[in-house]
C-alpha atoms as an extended CHARMM CRD file, in Angstrom:
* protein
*
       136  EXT
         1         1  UNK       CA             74.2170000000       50.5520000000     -123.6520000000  PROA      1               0.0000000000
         2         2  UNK       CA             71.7690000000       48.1210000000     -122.4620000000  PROA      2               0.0000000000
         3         3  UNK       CA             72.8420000000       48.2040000000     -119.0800000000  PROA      3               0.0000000000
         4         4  UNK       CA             71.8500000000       52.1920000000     -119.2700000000  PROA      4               0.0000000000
         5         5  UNK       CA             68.3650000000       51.1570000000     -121.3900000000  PROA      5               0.0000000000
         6         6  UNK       CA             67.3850000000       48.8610000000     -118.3380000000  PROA      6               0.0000000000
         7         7  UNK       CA             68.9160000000       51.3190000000     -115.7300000000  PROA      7               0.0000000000
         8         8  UNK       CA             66.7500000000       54.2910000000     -117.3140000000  PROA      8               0.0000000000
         9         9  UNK       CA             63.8950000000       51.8300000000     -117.6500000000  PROA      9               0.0000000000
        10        10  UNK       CA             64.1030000000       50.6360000000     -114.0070000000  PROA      10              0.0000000000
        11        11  UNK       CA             64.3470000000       54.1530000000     -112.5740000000  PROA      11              0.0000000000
        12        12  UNK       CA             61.0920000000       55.3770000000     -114.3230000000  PROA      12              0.0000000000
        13        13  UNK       CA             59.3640000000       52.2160000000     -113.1940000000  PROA      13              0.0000000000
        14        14  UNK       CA             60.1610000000       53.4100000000     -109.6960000000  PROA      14              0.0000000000
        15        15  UNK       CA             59.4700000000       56.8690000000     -110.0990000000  PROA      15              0.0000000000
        16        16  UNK       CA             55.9990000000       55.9870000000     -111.9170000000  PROA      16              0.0000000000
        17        17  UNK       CA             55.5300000000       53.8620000000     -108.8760000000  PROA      17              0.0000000000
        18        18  UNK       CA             56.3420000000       56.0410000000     -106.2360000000  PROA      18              0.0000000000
        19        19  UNK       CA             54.2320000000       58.8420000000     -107.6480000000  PROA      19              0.0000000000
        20        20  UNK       CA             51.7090000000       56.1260000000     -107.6000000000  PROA      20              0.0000000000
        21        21  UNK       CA             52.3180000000       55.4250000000     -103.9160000000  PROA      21              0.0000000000
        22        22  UNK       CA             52.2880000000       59.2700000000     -103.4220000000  PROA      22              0.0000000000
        23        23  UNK       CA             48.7020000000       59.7320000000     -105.3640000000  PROA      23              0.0000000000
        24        24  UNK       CA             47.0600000000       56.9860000000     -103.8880000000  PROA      24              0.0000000000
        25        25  UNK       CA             48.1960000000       58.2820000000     -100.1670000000  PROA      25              0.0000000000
        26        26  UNK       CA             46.7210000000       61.7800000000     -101.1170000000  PROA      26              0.0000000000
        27        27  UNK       CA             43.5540000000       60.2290000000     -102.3810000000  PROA      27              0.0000000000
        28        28  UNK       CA             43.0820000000       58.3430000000      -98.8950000000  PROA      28              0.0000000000
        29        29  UNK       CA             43.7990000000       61.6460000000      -97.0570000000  PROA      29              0.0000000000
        30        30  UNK       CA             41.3260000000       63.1540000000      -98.7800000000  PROA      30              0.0000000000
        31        31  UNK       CA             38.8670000000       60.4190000000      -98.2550000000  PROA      31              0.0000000000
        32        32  UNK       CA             39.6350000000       60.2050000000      -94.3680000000  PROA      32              0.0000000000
        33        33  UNK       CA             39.0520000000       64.3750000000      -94.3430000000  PROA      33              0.0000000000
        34        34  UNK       CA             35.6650000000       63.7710000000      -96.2270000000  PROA      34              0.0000000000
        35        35  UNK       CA             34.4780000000       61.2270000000      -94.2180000000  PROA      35              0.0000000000
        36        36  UNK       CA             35.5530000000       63.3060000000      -90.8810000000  PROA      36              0.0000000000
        37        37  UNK       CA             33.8530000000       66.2820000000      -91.9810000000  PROA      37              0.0000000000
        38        38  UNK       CA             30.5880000000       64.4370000000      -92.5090000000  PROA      38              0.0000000000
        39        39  UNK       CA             30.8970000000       63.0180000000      -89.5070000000  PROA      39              0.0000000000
        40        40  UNK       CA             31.3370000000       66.2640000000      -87.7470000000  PROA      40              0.0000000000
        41        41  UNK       CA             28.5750000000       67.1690000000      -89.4010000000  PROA      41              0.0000000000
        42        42  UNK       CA             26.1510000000       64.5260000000      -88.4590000000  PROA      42              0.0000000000
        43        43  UNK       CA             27.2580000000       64.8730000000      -84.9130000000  PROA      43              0.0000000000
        44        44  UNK       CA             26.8320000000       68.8230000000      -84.7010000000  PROA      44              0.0000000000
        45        45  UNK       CA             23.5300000000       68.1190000000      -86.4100000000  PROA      45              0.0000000000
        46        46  UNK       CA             22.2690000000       65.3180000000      -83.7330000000  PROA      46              0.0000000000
        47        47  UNK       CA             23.9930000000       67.6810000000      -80.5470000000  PROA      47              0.0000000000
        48        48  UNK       CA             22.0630000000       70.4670000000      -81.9530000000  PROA      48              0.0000000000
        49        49  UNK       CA             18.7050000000       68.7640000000      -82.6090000000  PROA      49              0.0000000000
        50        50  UNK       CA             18.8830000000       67.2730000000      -79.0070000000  PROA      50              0.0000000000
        51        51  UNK       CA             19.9570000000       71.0890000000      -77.2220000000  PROA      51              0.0000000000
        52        52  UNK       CA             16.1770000000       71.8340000000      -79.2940000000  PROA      52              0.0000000000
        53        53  UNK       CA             14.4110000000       68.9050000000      -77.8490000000  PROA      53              0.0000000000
        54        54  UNK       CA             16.0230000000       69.6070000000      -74.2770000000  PROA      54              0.0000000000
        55        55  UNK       CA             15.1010000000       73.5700000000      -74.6080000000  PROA      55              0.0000000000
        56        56  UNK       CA             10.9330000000       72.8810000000      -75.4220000000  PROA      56              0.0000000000
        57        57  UNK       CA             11.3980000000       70.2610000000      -72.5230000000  PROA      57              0.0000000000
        58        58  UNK       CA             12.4370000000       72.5840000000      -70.4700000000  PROA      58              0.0000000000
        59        59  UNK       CA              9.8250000000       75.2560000000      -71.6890000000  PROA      59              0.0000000000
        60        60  UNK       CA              6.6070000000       72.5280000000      -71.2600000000  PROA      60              0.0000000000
        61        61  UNK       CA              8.2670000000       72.1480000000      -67.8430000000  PROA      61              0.0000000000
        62        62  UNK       CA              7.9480000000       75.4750000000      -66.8950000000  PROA      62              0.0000000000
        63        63  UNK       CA              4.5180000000       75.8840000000      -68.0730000000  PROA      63              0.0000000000
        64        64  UNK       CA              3.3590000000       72.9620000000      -66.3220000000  PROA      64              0.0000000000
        65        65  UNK       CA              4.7780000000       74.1890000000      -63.3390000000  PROA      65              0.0000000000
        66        66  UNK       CA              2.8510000000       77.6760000000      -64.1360000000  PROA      66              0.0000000000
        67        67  UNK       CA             -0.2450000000       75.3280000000      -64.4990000000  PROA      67              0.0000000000
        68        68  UNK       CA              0.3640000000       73.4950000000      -61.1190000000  PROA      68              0.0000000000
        69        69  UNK       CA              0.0910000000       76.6610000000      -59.5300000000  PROA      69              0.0000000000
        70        70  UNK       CA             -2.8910000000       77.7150000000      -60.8450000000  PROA      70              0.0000000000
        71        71  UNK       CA             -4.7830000000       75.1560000000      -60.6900000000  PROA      71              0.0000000000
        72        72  UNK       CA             -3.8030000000       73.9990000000      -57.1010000000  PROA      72              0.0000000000
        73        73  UNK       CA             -4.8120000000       74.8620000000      -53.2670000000  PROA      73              0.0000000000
        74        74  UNK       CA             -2.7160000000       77.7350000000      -52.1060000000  PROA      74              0.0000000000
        75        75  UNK       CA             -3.0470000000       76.5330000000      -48.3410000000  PROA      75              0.0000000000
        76        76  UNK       CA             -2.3240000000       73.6400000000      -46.1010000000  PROA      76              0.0000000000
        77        77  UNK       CA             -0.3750000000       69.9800000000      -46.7770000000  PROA      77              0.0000000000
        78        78  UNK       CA             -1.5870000000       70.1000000000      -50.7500000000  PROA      78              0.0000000000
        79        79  UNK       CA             -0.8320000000       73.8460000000      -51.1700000000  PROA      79              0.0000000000
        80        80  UNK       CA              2.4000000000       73.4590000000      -50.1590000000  PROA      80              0.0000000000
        81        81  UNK       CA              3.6000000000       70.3800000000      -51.6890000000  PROA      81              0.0000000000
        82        82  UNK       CA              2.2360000000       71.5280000000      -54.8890000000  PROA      82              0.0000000000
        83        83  UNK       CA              4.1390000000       75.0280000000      -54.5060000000  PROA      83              0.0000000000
        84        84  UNK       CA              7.4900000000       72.4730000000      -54.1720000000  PROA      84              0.0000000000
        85        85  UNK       CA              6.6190000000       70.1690000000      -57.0470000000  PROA      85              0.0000000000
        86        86  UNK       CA              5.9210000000       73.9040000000      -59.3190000000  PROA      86              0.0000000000
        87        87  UNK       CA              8.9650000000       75.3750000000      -57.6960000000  PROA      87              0.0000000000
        88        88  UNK       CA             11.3750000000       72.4980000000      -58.9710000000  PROA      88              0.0000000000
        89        89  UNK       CA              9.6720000000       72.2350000000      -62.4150000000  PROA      89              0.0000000000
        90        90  UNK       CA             10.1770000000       75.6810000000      -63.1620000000  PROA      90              0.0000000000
        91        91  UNK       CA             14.1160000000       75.2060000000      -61.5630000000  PROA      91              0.0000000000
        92        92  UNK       CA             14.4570000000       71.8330000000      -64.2400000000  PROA      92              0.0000000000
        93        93  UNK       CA             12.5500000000       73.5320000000      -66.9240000000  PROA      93              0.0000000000
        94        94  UNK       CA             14.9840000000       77.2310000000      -66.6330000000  PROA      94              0.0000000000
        95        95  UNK       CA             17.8910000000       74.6240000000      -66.5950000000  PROA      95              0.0000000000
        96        96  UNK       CA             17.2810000000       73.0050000000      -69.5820000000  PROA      96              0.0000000000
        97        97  UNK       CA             16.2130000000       75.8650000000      -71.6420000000  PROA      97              0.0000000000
        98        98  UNK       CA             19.3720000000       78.1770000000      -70.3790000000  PROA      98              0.0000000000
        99        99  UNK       CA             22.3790000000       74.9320000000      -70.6180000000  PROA      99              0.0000000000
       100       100  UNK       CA             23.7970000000       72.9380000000      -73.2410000000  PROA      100             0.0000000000
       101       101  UNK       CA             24.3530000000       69.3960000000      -73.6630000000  PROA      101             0.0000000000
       102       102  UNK       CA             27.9070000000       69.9360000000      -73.1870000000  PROA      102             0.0000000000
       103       103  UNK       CA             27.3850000000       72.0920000000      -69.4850000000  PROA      103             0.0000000000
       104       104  UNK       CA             25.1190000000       69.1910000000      -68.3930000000  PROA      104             0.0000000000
       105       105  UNK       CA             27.5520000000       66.3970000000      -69.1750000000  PROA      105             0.0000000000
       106       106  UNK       CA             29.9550000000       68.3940000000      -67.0540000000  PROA      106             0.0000000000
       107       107  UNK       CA             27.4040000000       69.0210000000      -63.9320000000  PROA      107             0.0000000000
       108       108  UNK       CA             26.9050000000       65.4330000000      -63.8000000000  PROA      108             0.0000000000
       109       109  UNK       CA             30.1610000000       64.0960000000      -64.0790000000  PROA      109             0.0000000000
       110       110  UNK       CA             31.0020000000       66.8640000000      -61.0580000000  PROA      110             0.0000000000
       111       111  UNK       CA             28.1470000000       65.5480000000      -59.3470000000  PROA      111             0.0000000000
       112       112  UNK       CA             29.4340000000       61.7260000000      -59.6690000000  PROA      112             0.0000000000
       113       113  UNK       CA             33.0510000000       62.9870000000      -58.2030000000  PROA      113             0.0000000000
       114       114  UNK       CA             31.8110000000       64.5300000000      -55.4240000000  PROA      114             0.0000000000
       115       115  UNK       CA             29.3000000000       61.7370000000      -54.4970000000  PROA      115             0.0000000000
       116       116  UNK       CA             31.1190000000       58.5250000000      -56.5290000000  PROA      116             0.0000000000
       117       117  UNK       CA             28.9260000000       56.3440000000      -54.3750000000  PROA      117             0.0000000000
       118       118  UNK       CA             25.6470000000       57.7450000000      -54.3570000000  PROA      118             0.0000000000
       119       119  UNK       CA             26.5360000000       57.6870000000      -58.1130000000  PROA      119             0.0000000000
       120       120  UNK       CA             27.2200000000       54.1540000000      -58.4540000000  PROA      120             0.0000000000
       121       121  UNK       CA             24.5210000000       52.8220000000      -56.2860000000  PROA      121             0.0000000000
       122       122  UNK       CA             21.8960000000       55.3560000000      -58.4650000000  PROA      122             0.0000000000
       123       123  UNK       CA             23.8000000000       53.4760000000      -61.3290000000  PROA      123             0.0000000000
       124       124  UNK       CA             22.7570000000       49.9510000000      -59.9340000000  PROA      124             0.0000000000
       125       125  UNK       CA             19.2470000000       51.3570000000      -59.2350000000  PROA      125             0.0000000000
       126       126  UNK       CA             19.1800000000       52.5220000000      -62.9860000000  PROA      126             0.0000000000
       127       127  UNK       CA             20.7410000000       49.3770000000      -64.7900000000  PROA      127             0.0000000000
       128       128  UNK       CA             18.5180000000       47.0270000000      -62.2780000000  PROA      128             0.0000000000
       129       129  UNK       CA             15.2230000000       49.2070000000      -63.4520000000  PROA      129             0.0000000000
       130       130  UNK       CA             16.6430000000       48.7480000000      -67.0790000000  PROA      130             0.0000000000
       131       131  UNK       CA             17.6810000000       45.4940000000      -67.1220000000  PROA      131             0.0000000000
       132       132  UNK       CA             16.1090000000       43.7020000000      -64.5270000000  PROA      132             0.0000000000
       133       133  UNK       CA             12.6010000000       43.6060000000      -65.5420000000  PROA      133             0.0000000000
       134       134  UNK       CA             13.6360000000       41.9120000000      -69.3460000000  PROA      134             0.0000000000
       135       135  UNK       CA             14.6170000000       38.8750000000      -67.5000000000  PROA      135             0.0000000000
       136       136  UNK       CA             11.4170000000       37.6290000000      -65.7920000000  PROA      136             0.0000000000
C-alpha cells in the first residue's frame, strides 16, 4: 500500500509538473506573439511615417521645379539648363509622391544588378564622403 501511496504521489508530481511545463510554454508563446505584434506595429508605423515624409518631398520638389521655371530665362545656355534641372525635379518629385518605400528598395537593388560596378564604386564614393572626412 505504500508502494501505491508513493506511486500515486509520484505520478501527480509529474503531471502537476508537466502541466507546469505546458503553462509556462503557452505563457512564452504568448509573450513572443505580443512582442511580434508590437513590433509589427512599430515598423508599419515608422514605413508609413517615412512613405509621408518621402510624398511632401516629392511634392516641395515639384513645386520648386514649378518655381525654377518661372522664375528663370526661357532662352539660351541658362534657359535651357534650368528647363533640365525643372524637368528632373518634377520627374524625382512625381516619383516619390506616386512609389512606396518598398517599390524604391526594389528599383535600386535592380539598378545595382544591372550596373554591380557602377554600384559599388558609387558605394566607395558614398562611404569615402561619409567616412572619410571624420578622420582628419
Amino acid at each position: 500500500m505504500a508502494v501505491e501511496r508513493m506511486q500515486e504521489g509520484a505520478a501527480g508530481t509529474t503531471k502537476k509538473a508537466g502541466d507546469m511545463a505546458s503553462q509556462a510554454g503557452r505563457n512564452i508563446q504568448d509573450t513572443a506573439s505580443r512582442i511580434g505584434e508590437q513590433a509589427q506595429s512599430a515598423m508599419s508605423g515608422a514605413k508609413d511615417k517615412v512613405e509621408d515624409t518621402l510624398s511632401v518631398m516629392g511634392q516641395r520638389m515639384t513645386s520648386l521645379a514649378d518655381t525654377i521655371r518661372q522664375q528663370a530665362p526661357q532662352e539660351g545656355f541658362l534657359g535651357t539648363t534650368a528647363s533640365t534641372v525643372a524637368e528632373n525635379l518634377r520627374a524625382g518629385g512625381q516619383y516619390l509622391q506616386r512609389h512606396q518605400v518598398n517599390d524604391m528598395l526594389n528599383d535600386v537593388t535592380s539598378l545595382m544588378r544591372r550596373y554591380p560596378i557602377q554600384s559599388f564604386l558609387a558605394g566607395v564614393g558614398v562611404g569615402f564622403l561619409l567616412f572619410g572626412r571624420g578622420r582628419r
